[in-house]
Every structure is written in structure tokens, then in C-alpha cells.
N, C-alpha and C positions, 0 to 999 in steps of 0.2 A: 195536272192530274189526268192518267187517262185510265180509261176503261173499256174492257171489253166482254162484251154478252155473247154466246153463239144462239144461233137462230134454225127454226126450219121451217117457216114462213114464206121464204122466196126473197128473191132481191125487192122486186117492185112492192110487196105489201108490205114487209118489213120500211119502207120508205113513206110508202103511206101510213103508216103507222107515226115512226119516227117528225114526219111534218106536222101531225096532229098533235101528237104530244109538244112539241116544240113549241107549236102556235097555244096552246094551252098554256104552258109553263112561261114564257119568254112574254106573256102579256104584258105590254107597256101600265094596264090597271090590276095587274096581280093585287087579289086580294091578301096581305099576309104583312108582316110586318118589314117585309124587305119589299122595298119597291125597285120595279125594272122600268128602267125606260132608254129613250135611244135605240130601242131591239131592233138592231138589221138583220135578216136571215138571207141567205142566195143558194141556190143548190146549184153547181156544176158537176154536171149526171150524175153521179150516186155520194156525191161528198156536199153537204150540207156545212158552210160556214155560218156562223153566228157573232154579233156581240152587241154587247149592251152595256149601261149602266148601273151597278146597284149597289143598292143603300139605302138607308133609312134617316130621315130628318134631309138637313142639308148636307149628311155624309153620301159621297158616291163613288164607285169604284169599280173601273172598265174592269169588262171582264170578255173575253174572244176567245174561240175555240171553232171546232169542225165536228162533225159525227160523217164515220164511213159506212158508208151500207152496202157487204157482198153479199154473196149468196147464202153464207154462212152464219157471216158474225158483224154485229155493231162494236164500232167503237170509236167511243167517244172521247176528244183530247180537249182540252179545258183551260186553259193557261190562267190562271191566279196572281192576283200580286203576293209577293213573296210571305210579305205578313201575314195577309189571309189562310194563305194553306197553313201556315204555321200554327193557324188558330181552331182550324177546322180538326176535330177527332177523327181519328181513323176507323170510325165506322159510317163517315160520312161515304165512304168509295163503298164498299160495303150494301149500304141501303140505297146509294145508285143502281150500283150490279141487282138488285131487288125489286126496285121499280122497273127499270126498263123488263128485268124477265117477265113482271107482271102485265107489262104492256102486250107482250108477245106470246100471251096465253091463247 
């Protein structure tokens, strides 16, 4: 899945943005019904890799991806197991592109 927002924030705050939000979202004790753990994050200068675990019970399921941060636009690539996206509604991309605009108000 990938996504992209455009921005006029700036490279650098657009990025600080982006790691907070990450560090929010990607918490190993996310409160919610889907738990994250194993979350690795690394930025190599403006591209931020990710990936973790998730799932709920004893189910779990890698999930890795990156978000690019230019001058202009975030975006964000997601790699899914194949079943998963297949289960996810197409307004799931949608209410991404939504939040992140939210984040860079």
C-alpha cells in the first residue's frame, strides 16, 4: 500500500512531525485492539524504515514499510501480507491520506 500527502511544512518539520507520529502510533503498548510489538524504526536522512509485529491474541503479522520525507510530499510504502490488504476496505488508504493531512495542519 502506498500513499502520498503533499506538504508545505518544510522537509525538516514535516520529519519531525512524521517521527512523532510514528513514535505514537508504532508503540510496542498501543492501547487498541491490535497490538504492535518488535517495532524497529531507523531514518537514513529523510527516509524512515519501519517494521513490527501485529496482531491480536497469539495471532501476529510482520508488517515493514518506509515513509519519504521531501520538500513537498510524504509518502508512505507499507508492504502487507497479501491476505491482509485483501481484507482491508478501500477506505482504509483514504482515512491514511486524512490523518497524516491532519498531522500537518
Amino acid at each position: 500500500m502506498r500513499i502520498t500527502v503533499s506538504h508545505t511544512k518544510g522537509k525538516q518539520q514535516a520529519m519531525r512531525i512524521v517521527d512523532t507520529a510514528v513514535d505514537q502510533v508504532l508503540r510496542p503498548i498501543f492501547a487498541g485492539p491490535i497490538q504492535m510489538t518488535d517495532v524497529q524504526k531507523q531514518w537514513d536522512a529523510s527516509k524512515l524504515s519501519f517494521s513490527l509485529n501485529a496482531g491480536q491474541g497469539i495471532v501476529r503479522v510482520p508488517i515493514k514499510g518506509w515513509i519519504l520525507v521531501t520538500d513537498t510530499d510524504i509518502t508512505i510504502d507499507c508492504d502487507l501480507p497479501a491476505f491482509l490488504e485483501k481484507l482491508l476496505p478501500e477506505s482504509v488508504r483514504s482515512n491514511v491520506q486524512s490523518a497524516v493531512r491532519a498531522l500537518l495542519k
